[in-house]
VMD Tcl script that draws the C-alpha trace (Angstrom):
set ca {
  {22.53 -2.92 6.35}
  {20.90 -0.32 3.58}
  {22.22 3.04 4.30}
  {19.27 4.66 2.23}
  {15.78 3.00 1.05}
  {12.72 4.60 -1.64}
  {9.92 3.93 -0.10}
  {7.56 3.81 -2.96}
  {4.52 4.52 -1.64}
  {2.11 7.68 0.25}
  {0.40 8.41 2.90}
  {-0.33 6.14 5.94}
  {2.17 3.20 5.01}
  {4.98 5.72 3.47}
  {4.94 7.21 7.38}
  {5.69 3.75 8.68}
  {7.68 2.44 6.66}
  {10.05 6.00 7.02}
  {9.76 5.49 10.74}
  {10.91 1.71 11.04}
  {13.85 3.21 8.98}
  {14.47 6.05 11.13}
  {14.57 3.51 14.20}
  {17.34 1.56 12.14}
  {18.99 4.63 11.40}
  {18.45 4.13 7.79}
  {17.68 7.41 5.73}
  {14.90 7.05 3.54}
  {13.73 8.89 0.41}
  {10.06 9.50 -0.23}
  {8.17 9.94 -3.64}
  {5.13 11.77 -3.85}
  {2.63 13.27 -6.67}
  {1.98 16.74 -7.29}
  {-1.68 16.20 -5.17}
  {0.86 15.06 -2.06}
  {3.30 17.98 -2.39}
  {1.66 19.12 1.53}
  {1.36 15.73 2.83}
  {3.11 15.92 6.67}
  {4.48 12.60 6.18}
  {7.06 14.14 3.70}
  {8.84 15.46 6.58}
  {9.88 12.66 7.95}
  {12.02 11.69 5.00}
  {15.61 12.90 4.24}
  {14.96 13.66 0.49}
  {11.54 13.93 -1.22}
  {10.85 13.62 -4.96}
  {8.12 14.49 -6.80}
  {7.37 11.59 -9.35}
  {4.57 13.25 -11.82}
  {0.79 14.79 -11.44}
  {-1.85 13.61 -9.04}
  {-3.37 10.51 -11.37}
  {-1.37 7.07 -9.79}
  {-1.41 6.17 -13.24}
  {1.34 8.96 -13.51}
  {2.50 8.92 -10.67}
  {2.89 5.87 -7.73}
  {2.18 3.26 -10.91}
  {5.32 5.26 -12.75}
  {7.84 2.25 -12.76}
  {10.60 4.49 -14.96}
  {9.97 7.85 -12.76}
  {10.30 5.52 -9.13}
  {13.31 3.70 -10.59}
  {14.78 6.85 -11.78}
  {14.28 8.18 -8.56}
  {15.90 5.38 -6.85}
  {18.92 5.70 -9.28}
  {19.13 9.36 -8.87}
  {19.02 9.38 -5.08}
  {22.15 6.78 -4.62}
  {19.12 4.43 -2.79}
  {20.26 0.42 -1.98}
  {16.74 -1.05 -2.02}
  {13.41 0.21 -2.07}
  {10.11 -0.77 -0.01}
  {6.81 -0.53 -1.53}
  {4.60 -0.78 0.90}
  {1.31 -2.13 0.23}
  {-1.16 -1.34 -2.46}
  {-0.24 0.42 -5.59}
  {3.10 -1.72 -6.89}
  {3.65 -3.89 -3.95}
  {2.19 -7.17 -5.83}
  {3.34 -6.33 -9.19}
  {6.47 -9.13 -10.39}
  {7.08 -7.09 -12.93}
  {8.46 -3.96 -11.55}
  {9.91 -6.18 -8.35}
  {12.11 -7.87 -11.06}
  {12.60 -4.48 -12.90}
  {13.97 -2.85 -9.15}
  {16.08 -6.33 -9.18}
  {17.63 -5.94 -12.52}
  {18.99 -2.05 -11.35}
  {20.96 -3.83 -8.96}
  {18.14 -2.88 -6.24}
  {17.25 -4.73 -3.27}
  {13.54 -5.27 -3.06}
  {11.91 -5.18 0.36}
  {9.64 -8.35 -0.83}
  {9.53 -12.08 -1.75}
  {10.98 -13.25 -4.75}
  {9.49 -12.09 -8.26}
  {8.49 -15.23 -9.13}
  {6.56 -16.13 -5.81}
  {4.45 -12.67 -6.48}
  {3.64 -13.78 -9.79}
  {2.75 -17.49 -8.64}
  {0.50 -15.92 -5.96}
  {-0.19 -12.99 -7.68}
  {-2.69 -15.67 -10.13}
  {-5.23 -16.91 -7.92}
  {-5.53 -19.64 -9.33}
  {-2.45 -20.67 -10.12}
  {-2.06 -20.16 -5.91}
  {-4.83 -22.59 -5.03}
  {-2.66 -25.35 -7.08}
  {0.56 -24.72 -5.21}
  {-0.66 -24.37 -1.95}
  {-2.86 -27.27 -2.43}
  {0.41 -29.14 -3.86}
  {1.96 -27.79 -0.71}
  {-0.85 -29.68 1.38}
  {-3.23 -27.05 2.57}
  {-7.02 -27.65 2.08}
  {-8.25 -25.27 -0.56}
  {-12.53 -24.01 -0.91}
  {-14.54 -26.57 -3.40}
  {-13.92 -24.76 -6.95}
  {-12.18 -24.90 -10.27}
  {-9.07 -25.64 -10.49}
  {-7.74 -23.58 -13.08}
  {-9.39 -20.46 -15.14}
  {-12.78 -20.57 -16.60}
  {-13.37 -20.79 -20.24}
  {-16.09 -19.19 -20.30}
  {-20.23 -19.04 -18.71}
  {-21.00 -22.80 -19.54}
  {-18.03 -23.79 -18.10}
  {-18.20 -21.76 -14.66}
  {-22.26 -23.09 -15.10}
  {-21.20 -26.85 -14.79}
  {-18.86 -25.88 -11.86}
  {-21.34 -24.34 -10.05}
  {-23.61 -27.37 -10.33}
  {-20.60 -29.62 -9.24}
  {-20.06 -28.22 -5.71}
  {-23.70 -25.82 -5.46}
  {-24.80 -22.67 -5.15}
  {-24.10 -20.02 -3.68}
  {-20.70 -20.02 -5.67}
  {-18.32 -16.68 -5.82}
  {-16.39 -15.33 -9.33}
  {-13.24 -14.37 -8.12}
  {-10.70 -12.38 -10.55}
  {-7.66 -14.69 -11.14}
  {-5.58 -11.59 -10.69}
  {-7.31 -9.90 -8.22}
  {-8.06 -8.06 -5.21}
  {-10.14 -5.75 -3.23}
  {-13.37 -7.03 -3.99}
  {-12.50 -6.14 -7.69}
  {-13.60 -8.38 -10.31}
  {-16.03 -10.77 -7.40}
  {-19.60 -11.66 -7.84}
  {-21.41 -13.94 -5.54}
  {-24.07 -15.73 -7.14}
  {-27.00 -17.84 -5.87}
  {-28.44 -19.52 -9.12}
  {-27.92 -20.07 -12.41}
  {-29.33 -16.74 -13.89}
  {-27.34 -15.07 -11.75}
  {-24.35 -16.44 -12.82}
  {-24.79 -15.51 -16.30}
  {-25.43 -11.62 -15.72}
  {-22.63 -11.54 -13.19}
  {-19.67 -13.29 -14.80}
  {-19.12 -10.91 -17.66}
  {-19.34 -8.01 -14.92}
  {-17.16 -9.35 -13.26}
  {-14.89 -10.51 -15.84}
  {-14.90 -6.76 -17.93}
  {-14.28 -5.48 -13.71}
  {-10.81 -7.86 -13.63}
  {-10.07 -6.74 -16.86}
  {-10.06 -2.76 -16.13}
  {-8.82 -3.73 -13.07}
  {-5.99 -5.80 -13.30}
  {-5.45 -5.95 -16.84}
  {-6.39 -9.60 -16.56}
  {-10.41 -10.79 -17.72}
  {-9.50 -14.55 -16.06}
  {-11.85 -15.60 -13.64}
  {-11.89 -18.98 -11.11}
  {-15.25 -19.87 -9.07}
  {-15.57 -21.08 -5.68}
  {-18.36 -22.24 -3.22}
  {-19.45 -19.70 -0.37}
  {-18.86 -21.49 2.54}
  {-22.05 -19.82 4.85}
  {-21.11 -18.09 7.81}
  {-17.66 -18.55 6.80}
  {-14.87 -16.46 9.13}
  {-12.13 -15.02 7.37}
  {-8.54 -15.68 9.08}
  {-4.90 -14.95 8.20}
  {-1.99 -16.05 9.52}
  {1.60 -13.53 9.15}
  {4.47 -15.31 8.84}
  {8.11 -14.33 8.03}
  {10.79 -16.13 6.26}
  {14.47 -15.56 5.85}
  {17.09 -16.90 2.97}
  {17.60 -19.39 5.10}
  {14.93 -21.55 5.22}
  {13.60 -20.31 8.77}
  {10.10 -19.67 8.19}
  {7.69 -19.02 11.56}
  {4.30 -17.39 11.81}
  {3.13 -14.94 14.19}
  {-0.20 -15.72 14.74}
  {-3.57 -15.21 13.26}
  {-5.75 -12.30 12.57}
  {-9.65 -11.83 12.31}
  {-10.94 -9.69 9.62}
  {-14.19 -11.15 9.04}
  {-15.94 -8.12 9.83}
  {-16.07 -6.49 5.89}
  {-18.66 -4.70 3.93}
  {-18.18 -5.84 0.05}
  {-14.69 -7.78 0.69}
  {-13.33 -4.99 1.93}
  {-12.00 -5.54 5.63}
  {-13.04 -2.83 8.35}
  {-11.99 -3.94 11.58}
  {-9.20 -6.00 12.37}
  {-8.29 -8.26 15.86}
  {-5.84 -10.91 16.84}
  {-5.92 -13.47 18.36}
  {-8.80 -14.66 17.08}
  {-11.72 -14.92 18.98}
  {-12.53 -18.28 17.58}
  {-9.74 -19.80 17.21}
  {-8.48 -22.36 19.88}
  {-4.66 -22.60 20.64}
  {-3.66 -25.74 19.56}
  {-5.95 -25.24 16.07}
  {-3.54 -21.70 16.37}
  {-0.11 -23.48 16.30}
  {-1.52 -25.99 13.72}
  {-2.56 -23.90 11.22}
  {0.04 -21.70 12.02}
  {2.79 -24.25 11.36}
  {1.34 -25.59 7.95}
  {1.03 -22.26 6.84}
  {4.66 -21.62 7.04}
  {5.57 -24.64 5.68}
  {3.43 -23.88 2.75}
  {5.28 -20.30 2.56}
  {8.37 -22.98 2.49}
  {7.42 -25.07 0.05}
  {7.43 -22.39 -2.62}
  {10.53 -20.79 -1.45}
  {9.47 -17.30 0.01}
  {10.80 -15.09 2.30}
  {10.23 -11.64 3.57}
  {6.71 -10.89 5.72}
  {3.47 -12.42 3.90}
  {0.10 -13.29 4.94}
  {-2.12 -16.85 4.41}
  {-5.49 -16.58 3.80}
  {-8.18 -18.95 5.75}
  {-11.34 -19.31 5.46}
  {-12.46 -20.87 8.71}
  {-16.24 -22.94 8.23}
  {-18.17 -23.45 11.00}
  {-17.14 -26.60 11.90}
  {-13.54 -24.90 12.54}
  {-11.97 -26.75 9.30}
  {-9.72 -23.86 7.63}
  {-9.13 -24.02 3.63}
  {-6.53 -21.78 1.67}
  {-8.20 -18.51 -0.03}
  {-5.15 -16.76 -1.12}
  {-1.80 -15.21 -0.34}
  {-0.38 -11.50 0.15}
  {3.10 -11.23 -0.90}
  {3.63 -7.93 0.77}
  {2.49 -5.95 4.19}
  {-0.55 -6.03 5.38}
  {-2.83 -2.84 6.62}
  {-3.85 -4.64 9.66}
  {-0.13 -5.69 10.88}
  {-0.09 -4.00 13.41}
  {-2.40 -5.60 15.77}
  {-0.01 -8.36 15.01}
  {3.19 -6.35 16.25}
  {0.68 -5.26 19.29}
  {0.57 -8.55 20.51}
  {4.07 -10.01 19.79}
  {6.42 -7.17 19.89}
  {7.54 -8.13 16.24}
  {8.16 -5.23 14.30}
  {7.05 -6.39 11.14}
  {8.67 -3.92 8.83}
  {11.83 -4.02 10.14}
  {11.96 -8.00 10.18}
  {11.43 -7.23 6.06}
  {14.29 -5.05 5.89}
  {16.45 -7.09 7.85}
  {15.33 -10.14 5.82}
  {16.06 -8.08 2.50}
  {19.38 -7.38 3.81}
  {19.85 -11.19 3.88}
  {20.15 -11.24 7.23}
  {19.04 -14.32 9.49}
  {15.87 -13.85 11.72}
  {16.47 -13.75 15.00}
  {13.62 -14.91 15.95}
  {12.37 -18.87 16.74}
  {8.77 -20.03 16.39}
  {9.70 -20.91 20.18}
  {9.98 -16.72 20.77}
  {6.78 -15.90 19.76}
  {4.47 -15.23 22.27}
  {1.23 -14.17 21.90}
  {0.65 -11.39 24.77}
  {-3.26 -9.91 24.92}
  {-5.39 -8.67 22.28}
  {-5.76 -5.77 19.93}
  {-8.01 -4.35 17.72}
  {-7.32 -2.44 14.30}
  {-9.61 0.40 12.72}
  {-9.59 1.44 9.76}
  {-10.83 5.65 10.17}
  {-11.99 6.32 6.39}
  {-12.75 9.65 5.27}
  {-15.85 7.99 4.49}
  {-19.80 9.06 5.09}
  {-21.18 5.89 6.54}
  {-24.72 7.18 5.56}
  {-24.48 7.60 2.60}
  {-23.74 3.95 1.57}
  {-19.22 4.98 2.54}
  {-19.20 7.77 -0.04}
  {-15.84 8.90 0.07}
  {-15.47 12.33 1.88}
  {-12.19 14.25 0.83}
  {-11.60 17.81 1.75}
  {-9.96 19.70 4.43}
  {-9.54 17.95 8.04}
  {-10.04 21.09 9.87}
  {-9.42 19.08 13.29}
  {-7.18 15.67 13.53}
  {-7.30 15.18 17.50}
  {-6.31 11.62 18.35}
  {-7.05 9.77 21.41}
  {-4.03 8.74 23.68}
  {-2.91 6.28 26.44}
  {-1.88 3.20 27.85}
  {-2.43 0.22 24.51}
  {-3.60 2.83 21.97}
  {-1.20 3.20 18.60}
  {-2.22 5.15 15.81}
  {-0.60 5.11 12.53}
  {-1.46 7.90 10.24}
  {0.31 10.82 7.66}
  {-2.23 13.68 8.54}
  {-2.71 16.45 10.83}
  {-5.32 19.07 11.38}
  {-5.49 21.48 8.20}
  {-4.32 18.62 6.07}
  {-6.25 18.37 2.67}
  {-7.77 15.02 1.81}
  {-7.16 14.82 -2.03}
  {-9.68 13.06 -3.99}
  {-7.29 10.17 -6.02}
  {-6.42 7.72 -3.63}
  {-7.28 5.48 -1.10}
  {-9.91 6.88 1.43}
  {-7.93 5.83 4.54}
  {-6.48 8.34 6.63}
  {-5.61 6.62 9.71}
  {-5.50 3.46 11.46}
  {-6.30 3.20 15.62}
  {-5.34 0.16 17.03}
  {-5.92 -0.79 20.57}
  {-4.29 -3.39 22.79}
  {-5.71 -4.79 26.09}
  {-5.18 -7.87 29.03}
  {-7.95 -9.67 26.89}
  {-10.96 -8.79 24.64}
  {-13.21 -7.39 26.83}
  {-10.25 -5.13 28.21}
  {-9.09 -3.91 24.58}
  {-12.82 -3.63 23.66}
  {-13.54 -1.37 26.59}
  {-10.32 1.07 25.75}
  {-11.61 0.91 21.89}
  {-14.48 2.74 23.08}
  {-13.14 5.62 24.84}
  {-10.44 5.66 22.37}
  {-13.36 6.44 19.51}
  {-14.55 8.59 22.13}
  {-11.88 10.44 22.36}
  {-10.84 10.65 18.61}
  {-12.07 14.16 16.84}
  {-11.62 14.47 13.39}
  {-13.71 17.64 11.89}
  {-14.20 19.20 8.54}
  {-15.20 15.35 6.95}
  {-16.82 12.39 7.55}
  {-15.15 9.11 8.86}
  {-15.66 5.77 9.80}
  {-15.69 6.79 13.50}
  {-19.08 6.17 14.08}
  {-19.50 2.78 12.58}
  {-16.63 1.31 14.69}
  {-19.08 2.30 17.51}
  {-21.64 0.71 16.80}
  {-19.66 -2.16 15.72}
  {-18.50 -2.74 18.82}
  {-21.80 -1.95 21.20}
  {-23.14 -5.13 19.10}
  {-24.06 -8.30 21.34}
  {-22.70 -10.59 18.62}
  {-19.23 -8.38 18.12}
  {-18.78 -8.33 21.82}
  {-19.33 -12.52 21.60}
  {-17.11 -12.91 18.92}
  {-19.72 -14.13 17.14}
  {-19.66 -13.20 13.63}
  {-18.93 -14.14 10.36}
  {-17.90 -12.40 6.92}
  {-21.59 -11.39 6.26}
  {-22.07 -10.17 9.55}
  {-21.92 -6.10 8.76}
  {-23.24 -6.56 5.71}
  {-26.68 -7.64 7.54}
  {-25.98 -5.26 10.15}
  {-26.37 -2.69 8.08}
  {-29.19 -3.87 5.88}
  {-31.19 -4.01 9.45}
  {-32.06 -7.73 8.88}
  {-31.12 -10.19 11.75}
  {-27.68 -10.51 12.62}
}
mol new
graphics top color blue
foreach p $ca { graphics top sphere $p radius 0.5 }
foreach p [lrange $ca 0 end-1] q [lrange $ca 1 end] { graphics top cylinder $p $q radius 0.2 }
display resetview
């Protein structure tokens, strides 16, 4: 085993990631910019460097300054988290070549799923359904024009190389199309560094579904489930939940099964994530993959009792998992959200500044993962999340019954958060049904029916 890991990262995931190590009794060294000198999560590790000034440009996107950190500190491998450089081949291969263990897949599965495109051919080679769309990159507006008329509006640009609702237009006719594929395309290319775009058809009140699965060097690949995140505002995922509460058990292990073997088929290992999207006739087709932890994992380790993160250092550390599809067991449901220092009223405007209160809820099922603390400055350069609450109960209505006293019971003063949403999220008929799909909050909050 690693006697000491970099975790490359900040904030909420840096804190878990250090914490899984401390449980393994692995010391850890954390980076941080010059706008994270006072971030409480720092204390955790055993040695903190600073890496450069508050832009992530010069800082967490630093390849030379993390590897020379690595180097400097006598570190065996280095986790990176999610975000920032956690999909980037480049530097995985670059940690690699310094005689580094990375805490990932393979270089050259990031970069195969790292291309959207590219993705859809392998894992449709691999025999999972993929969404009506091109097959490869579009040329240009004629091209994605023809396309569009092939399989029929509404269709979706998607950035080859993307992410994050970055580079993603959804279009409903023709003149649409035209105005929103060079937006999107100039988006992928500030983005991502990569103008390539791929269209697909939106499949109407689609569900959006992942399953996590884990593989080892040794060709044992199992999944743990699936996850619900349909309920997003722009592509961006708010609110989290597994199991699903559409999906039926034997759909579950069907899915769940082809999805490893897909995750097989191209030779990965470490902890990744399949992307569904589930129609309404219940048929599930291949959106993409995340080569690297998810944010919403832990409603996943709520309901097995997988640690996640360790299972990717173990698996780094070429050791065997332990663990059988047979030993997975599926045990309640939980609920993940996101708290944003975000003003819901004013269209999610992010709200940095000083948290002058950070008073979490506590109790039986309730988990939160977070890196602040009351007096703890928000600074304005990253991310907007500052926490994550996730609640586990019996069943549904049980977890969705402790979610609200938990959001109750959470005080956070000095900024806005997401706190309030998640409320009225959950007091929603249709929520509390299950019944929703990916457009769901998006209506919600434009008033119309829902």
């Amino acid at each position: 085993m690693f006697r000491r890991i970099l975790v490359a990262n900040r904030g909420e995931v840096a804190d878990r990631i250090i914490r899984a190590c401390r449980e393994m009794d692995i010391e850890t060294v954390a980076i941080f910019s010059t706008a994270d000198a006072d971030s409480p999560h720092l204390r955790l590790a055993d040695r903190r460097v600073c890496i450069g000034p508050a832009p992530s440009s010069e800082s967490y996107l630093n390849m030379d300054a993390i590897l020379q950190a690595a180097e400097q500190n006598d570190c065996q491998a280095l986790h990176p988290g999610f975000g920032f450089l956690a999909e980037n081949a480049h530097f995985a291969a670059r940690v690699r070549q310094q005689q580094l263990t990375w805490i990932g897949p393979p270089s050259q599965a990031i970069a195969r799923m790292g291309d959207k495109a590219e993705a859809r051919r392998a894992m449709k080679a691999a025999g999972l359904p993929t969404i009506p769309g091109t097959e490869g990159i579009l040329e240009n507006v004629e091209e994605a024009r023809n396309a569009a008329a092939e399989v029929g509006y509404p269709v979706l640009l998607k950035a080859t190389a993307g992410g994050g609702g970055k580079g993603m237009r959804s279009c409903g006719d023709d003149e649409e199309l035209a105005k929103a594929y060079s937006e999107a395309s100039l988006e992928a290319e500030k983005a991502f560094g990569n103008a390539g775009l791929y269209l697909e058809k939106v499949l109407l009140g689609a569900r959006h579904i992942e399953f996590q699965v884990l593989a080892d060097a040794y060709g044992s690949v199992i999944h743990l489930g699936e996850r619900e995140c349909s309920v997003q505002r722009r592509h961006q995922k708010l609110l989290e939940e597994a199991p699903s509460p559409a999906m039926e058990e034997t759909r579950r292990e069907e899915v769940g099964r082809r999805a490893a073997d897909a995750a097989a088929a191209i030779g990965y290992t470490s902890a990744g994530t399949m992307e569904f999207l589930r129609d309404v006739e219940g048929n599930h087709y291949f959106m993409e993959m995340n080569t690297r932890l998810q944010v919403e994992h832990p409603v996943t380790e709520m309901i097995t009792g997988v640690d996640i993160v360790q299972e990717q250092i173990k698996i780094a550390a070429n050791q065997p998992l332990e663990i059988s599809q047979a030993d997975v067991v599926i045990d309640g449901h939980a609920i993940e959200f996101r708290i944003n220092a975000e003003d819901p009223d004013k269209d999610f405007r992010p709200d940095p500044g000083k948290i002058s209160v950070f008073e979490p809820p506590s109790g039986d099922g309730i988990r939160i993962d977070t890196h602040v603390e009351s007096g703890y400055e928000i600074p304005p350069f990253y991310d907007s999340m500052i926490a994550k609450l996730i609640v586990r109960g019996t069943d549904r209505n049980d977890a969705i019954q402790r979610s609200e006293r938990a959001l109750d019971d959470f005080r956070i003063e000095g900024v806005k958060t997401t706190i309030p949403i998640h409320r009225r999220i959950l007091a929603e008929p249709a929520f509390r049904e299950g019944a929703y799909d990916t457009l769901w909050l998006e209506r919600l909050l434009a008033g119309s029916e829902v």
